[in-house]
C-alpha positions as CSV (number, residue, x, y, z in Angstrom):
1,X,-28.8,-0.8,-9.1
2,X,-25.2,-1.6,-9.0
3,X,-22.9,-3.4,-11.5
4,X,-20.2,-6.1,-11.1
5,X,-16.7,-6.6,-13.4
6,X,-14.1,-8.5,-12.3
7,X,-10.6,-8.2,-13.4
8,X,-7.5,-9.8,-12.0
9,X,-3.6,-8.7,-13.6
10,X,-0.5,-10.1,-12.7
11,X,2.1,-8.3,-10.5
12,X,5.4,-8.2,-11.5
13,X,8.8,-9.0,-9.4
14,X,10.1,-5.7,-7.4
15,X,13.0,-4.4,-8.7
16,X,16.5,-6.3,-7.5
17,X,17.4,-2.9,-5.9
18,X,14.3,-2.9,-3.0
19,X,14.7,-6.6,-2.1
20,X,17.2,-6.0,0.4
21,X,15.0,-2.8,1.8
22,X,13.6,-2.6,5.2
23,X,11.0,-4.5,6.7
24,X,8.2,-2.2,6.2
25,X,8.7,-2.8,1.8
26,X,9.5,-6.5,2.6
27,X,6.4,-6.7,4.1
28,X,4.3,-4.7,1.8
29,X,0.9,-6.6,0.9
30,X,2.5,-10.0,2.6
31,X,-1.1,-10.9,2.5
32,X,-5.2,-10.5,1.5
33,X,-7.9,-9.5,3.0
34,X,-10.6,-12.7,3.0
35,X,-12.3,-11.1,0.2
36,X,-9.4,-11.8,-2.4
37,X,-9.0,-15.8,-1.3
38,X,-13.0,-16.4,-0.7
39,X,-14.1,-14.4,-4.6
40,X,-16.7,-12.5,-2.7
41,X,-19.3,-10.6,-5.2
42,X,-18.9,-7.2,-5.5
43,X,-20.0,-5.0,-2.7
44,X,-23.1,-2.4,-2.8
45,X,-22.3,0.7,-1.2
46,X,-25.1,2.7,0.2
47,X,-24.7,6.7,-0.1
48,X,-25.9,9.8,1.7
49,X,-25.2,13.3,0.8
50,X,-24.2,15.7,3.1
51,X,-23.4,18.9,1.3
52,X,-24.4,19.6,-2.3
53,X,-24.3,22.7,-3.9
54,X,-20.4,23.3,-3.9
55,X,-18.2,24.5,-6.4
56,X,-15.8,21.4,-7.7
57,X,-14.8,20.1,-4.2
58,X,-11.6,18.8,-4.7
59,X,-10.5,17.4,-1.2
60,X,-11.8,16.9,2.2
61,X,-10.0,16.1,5.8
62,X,-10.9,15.8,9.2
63,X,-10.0,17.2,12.4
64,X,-10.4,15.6,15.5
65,X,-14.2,15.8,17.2
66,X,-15.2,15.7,13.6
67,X,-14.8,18.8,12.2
68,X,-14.5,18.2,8.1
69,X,-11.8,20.7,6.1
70,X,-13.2,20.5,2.5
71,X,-11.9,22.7,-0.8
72,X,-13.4,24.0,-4.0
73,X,-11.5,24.1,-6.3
74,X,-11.9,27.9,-8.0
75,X,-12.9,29.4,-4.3
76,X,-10.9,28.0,-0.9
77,X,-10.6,26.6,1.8
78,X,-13.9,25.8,4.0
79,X,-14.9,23.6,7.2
80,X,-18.3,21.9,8.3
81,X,-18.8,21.9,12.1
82,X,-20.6,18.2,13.4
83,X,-23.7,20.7,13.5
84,X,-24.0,21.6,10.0
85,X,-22.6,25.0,10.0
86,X,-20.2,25.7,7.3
87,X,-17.3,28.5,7.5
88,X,-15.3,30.0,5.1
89,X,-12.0,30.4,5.9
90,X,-9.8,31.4,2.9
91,X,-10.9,32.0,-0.5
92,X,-10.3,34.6,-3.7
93,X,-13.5,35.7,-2.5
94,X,-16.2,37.7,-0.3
95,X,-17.3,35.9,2.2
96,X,-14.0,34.2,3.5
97,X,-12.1,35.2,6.7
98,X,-9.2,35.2,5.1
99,X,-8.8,37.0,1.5
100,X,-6.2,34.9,-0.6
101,X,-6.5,36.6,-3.9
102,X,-3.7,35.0,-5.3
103,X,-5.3,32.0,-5.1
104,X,-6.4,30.9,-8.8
105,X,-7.8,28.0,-11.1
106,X,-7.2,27.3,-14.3
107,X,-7.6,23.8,-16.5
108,X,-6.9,21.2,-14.0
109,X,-5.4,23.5,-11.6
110,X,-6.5,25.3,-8.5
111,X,-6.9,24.4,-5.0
112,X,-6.8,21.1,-4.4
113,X,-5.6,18.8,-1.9
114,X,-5.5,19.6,2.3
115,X,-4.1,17.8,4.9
116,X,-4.5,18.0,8.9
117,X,-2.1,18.0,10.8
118,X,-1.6,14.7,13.2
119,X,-0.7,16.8,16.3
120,X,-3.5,19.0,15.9
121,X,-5.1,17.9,19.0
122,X,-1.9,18.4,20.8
123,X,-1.8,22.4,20.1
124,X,-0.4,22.3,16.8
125,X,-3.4,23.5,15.8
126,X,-2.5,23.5,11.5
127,X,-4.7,22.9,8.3
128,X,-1.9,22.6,5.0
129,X,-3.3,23.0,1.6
130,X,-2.1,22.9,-2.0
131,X,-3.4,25.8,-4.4
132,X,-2.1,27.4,-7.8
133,X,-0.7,30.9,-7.0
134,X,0.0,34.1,-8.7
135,X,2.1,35.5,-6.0
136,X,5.3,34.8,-8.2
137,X,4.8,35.0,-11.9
138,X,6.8,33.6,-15.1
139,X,6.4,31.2,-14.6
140,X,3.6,30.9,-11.5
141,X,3.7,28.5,-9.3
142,X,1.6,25.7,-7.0
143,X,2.2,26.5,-3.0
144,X,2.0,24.2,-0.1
145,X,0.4,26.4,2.3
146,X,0.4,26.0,6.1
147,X,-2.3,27.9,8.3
148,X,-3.4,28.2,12.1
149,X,-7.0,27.2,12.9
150,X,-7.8,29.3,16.2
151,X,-10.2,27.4,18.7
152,X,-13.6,27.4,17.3
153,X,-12.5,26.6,13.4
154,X,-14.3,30.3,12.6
155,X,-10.6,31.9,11.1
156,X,-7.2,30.8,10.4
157,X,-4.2,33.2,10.5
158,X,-0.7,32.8,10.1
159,X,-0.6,31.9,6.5
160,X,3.3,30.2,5.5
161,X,3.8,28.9,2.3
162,X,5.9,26.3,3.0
163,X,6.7,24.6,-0.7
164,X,6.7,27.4,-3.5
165,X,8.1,26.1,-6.3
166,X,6.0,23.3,-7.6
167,X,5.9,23.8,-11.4
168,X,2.5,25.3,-12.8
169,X,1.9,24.7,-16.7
170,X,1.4,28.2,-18.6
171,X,0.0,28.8,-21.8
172,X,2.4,27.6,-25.0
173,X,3.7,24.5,-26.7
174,X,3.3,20.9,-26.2
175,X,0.4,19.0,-25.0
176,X,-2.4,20.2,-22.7
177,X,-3.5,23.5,-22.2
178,X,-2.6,25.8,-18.9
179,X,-3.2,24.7,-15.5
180,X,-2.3,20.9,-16.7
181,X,-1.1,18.3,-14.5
182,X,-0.7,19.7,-11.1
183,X,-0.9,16.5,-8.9
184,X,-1.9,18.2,-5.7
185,X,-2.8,15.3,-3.6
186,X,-1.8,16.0,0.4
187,X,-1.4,13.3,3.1
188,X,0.3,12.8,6.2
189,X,1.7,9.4,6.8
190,X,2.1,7.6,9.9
191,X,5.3,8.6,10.5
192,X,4.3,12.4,10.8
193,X,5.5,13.9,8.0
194,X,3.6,15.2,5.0
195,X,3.5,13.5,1.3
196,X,3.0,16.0,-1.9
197,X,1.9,14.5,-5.5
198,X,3.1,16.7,-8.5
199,X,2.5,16.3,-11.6
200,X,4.6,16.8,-14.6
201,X,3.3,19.6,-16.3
202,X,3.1,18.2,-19.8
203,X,6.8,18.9,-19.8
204,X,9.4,16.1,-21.0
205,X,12.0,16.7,-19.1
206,X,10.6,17.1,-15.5
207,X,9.7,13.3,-14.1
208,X,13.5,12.3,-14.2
209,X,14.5,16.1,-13.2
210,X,16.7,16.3,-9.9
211,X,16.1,19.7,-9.2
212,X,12.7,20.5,-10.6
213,X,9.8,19.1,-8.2
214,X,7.1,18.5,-10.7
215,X,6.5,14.7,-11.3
216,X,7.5,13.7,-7.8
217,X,5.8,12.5,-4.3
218,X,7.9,15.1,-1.9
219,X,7.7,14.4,1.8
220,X,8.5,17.2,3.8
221,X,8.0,18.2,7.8
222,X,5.4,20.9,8.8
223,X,8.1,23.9,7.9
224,X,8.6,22.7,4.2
225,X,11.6,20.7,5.0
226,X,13.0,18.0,3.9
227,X,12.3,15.0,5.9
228,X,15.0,12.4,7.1
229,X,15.4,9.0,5.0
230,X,14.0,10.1,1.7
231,X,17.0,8.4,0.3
232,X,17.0,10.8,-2.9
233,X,20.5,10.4,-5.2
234,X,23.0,13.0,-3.6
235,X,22.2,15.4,-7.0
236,X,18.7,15.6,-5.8
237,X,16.4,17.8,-4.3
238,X,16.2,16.5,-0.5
239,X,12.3,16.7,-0.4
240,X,12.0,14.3,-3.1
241,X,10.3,11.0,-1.8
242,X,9.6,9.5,-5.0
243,X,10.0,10.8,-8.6
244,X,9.3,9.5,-12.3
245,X,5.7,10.2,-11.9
246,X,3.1,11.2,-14.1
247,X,0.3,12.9,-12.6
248,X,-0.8,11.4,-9.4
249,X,-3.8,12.2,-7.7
250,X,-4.2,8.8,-5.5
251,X,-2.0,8.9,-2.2
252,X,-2.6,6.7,0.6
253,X,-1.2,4.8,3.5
254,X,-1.5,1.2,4.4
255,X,-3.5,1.2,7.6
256,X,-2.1,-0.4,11.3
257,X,-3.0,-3.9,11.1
258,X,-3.0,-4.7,8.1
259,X,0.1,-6.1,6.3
260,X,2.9,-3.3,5.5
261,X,1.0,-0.9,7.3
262,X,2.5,2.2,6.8
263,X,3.7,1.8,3.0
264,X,2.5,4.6,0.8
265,X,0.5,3.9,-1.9
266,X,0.0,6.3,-5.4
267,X,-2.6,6.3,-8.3
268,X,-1.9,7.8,-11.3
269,X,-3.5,8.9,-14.7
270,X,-2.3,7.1,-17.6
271,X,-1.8,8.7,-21.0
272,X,-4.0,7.3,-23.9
273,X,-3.1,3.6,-21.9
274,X,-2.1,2.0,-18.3
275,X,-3.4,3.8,-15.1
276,X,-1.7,3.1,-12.8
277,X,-1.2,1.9,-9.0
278,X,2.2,1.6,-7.4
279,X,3.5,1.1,-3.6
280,X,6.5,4.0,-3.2
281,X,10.0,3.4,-1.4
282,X,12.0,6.2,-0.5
283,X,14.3,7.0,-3.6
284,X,12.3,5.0,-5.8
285,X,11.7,6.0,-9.7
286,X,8.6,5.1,-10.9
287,X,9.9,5.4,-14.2
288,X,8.0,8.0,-16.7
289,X,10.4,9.6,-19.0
290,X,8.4,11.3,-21.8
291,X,11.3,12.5,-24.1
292,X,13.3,11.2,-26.9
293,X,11.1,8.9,-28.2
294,X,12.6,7.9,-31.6
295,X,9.6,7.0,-34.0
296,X,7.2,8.9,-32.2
297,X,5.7,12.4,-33.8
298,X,6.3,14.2,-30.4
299,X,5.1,17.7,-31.6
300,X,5.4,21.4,-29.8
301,X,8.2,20.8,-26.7
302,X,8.6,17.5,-27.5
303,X,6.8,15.6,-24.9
304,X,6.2,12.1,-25.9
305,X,3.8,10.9,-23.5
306,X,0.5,10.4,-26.1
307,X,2.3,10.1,-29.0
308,X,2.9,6.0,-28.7
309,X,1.0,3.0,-26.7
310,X,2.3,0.6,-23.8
311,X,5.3,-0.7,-25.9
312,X,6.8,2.4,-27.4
313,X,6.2,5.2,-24.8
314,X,5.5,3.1,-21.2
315,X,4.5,4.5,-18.2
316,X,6.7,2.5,-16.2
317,X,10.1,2.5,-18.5
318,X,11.9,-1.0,-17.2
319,X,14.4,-0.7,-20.0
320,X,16.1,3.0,-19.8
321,X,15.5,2.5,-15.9
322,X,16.0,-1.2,-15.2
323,X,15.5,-0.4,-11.5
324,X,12.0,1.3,-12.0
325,X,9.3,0.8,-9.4
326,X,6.7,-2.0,-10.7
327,X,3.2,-1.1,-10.5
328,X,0.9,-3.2,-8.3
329,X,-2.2,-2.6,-10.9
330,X,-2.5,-1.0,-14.4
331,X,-6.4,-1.3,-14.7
332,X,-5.7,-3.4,-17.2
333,X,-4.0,-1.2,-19.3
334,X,-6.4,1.2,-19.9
335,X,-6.8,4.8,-19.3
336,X,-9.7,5.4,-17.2
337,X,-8.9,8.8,-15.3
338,X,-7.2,7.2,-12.4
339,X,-7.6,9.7,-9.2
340,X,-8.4,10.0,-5.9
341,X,-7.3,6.3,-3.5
342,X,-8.0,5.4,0.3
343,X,-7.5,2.1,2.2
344,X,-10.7,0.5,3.6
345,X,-10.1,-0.4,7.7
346,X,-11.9,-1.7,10.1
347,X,-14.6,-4.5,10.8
348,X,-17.7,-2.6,9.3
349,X,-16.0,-3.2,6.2
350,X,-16.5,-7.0,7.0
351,X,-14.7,-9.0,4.0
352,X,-13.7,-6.1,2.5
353,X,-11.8,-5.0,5.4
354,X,-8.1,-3.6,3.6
355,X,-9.2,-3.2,0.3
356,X,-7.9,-0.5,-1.5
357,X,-10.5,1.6,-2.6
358,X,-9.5,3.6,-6.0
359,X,-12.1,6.4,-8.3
360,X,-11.7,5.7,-12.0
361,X,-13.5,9.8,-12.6
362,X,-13.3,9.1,-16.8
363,X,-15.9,5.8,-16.2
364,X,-17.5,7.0,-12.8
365,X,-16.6,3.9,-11.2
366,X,-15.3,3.0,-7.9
367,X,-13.0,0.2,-8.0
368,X,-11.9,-2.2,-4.7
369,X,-8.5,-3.5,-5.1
370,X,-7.8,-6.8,-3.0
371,X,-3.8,-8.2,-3.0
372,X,-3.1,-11.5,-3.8
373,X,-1.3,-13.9,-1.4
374,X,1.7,-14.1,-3.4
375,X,2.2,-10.0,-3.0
376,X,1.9,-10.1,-7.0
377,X,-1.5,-10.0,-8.2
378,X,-4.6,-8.0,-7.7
379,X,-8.3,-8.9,-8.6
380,X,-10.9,-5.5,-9.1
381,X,-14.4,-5.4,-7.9
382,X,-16.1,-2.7,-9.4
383,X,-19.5,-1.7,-7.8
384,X,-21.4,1.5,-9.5
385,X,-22.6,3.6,-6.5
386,X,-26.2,4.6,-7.1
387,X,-25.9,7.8,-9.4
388,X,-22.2,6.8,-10.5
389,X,-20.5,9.6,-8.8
390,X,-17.4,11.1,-10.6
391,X,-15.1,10.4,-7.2
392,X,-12.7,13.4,-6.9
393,X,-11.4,12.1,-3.0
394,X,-12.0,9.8,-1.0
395,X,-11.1,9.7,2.9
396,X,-11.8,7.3,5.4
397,X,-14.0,9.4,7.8
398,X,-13.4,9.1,11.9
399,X,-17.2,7.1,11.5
400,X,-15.1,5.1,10.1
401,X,-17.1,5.4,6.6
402,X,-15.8,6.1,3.0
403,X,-16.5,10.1,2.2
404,X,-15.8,11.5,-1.4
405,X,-16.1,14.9,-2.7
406,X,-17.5,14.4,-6.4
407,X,-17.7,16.7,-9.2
408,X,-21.1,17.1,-9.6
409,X,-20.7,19.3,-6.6
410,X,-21.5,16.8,-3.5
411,X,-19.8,15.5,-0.5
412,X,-21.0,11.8,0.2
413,X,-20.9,9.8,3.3
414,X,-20.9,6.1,1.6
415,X,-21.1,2.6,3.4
416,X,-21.7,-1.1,2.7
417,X,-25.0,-1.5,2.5
């Protein structure tokens, strides 16, 4: 059976800095889907596996005529075919067509998200996936990596890592063990370039770093590059998108059609308080600073971020960053294990039609986020899928259904029922 908790918090004003932005932030959750104004009852989703068996699926995307990319986490990168047939196309392992043995996993880390490319069915035939690395050492590194599907998705060549130095936690100090917030969410927005999550690492001085690209949302072309408008300070590296971040996992896009479509959208793990949802603007800090916390008993490298509680060490810091980026949710100010987040579209999804859908993976819970009419408040529905899946990703499938990779191993195909 399913179960039903409501929660509505209050959203607070957007900084003075992004009122005067474009349009497309302006216009960012202007208004609700019916199922915000009306207080429908939580939805029941109905689920259907289609792969079992896999080793921690971490991400799935889809190529066009159906094709599904999926990841595992400690193995590679694989694809189903619309018929079934599964091929391995590069791993650490036998059995893949192409060998990657620097590819690793460790803690939290390994190979996570992968992203399509949205001119794939125009020749540029690339699959882009984010993976832990050995290839440099002390420290090692996470890697954007950019491959070449040839025509019957049965190889991939041309391997290019296009980002190399996204920090990787090693052994030592501080909190966390090795392998420790890694982000490694991929998307591609509408406007054709592709978003990175990083994570900080367990290391205080990274979020507000300008040169080290852990704790940010990059957004870079299909070579690596930096991408035009990311309106970073001058001191900054020019794939920064977003930074101040703590570990985000959620990345999303608001769909055509729906109000601000096109605004990017993050989830992130709280500490021991306050996950987190935020809409991004280019240049925006979302305002995680871990360090120099007088009071707090920040032990090892002196990373504060469990050491205090929503007052003393926030996750969004509006007084040493006055012009930090307000979340739009906080799940009411708990820390639930905030991860993997995907817009609902289309008319199957009847009143639910633009809810934000968002996996809490510490209470097995899927949550649907509806925005208020005012553009500053959010009500939860929580419905517990049959099973209560621990929801690693969630992608809106060319079906136009919600699929998630889980940790117990599965890939589901899930609708309303």
């Amino acid at each position: 059976m399913f179960s039903l908790k409501l929660s509505h918090t209050a959203w607070p004003h957007l900084p003075r800095s992004l009122r005067g932005a474009p349009a497309l932030l302006a216009a960012c959750l202007a208004a609700a889907p019916a199922a915000f104004a009306q207080g429908s009852a939580a939805p029941q989703f109905a689920s259907t596996q289609v792969m079992g068996g896999l080793s921690e699926p971490w991400d799935i995307a889809f190529a066009p005529g159906g094709p599904m990319f999926f990841t595992e986490k400690c193995a590679g990168l694989s694809v189903r075919m619309p018929d079934g047939a599964v091929r391995r196309l590069m791993g650490n392992a036998q059995g893949y067509a192409l060998r990657a043995n620097d590819l690793f996993c460790q803690g939290q880390s390994g190979v996570h998200g992968v992203a399509v490319d949205p001119a794939f069915a125009q020749g540029q035939r690339f699959v882009y996936v984010f993976s832990a690395s050995n290839l440099s050492t002390n420290p090692r590194s996470n890697r954007v990596i950019r491959l070449r599907v040839n025509d019957d998705f049965s190889r991939v060549s041309e391997r290019t890592d296009i980002v190399t130095d996204i920090r990787y936690k090693e052994g030592g100090g501080g909190a966390g063990g090795p392998g420790a917030h890694s982000g490694g969410r991929l998307r591609f927005g509408p406007d054709g370039f592709l978003y990175v999550t990083t994570g900080d690492n367990h290391h205080p001085d990274i979020p507000q770093s300008p040169t080290l690209i852990g704790g940010k949302v990059l957004r870079i072309d299909r070579d690596g590059k930096a991408a035009p408008g990311n309106n970073t300070p001058s001191d900054f590296d020019a794939r920064i998108y977003a930074y101040g971040m703590r570990n985000p996992q959620g990345l999303t896009f608001r769909p055509a059609g729906q109000p601000g479509a096109g605004q990017p959208f993050i989830a992130e793990h709280g500490p021991n308080h306050s996950d987190e949802v935020s809409a991004l603007a280019p240049g925006a800090n979302g305002g995680w600073d871990p360090r120099n916390r007088p009071g707090l008993d920040c032990r090892g490298n002196g990373y504060c971020g469990y050491a205090g509680n929503a007052q003393t060490m926030p996750m969004t810091d509006t007084q040493r960053f006055a012009d930090a980026l307000r979340p739009l949710w906080t799940n009411q100010s708990k820390s639930e294990g905030m991860g993997p987040a995907e817009f609902l579209s289309g008319p199957q999804w009847r009143e639910w039609n633009g809810a934000l859908a968002v996996g809490l993976m510490r209470e097995r819970r899927l949550d649907l986020l509806t925005i208020g009419p005012d553009s500053r408040s959010a009500r939860a529905v929580v419905a517990e899928v049959l099973g209560s899946p621990r929801l690693r990703s969630l992608v809106q499938g060319p079906d136009g259904a919600l699929w998630a990779a889980t940790d117990s191993g599965q890939i589901l195909r899930m609708t309303l029922r």
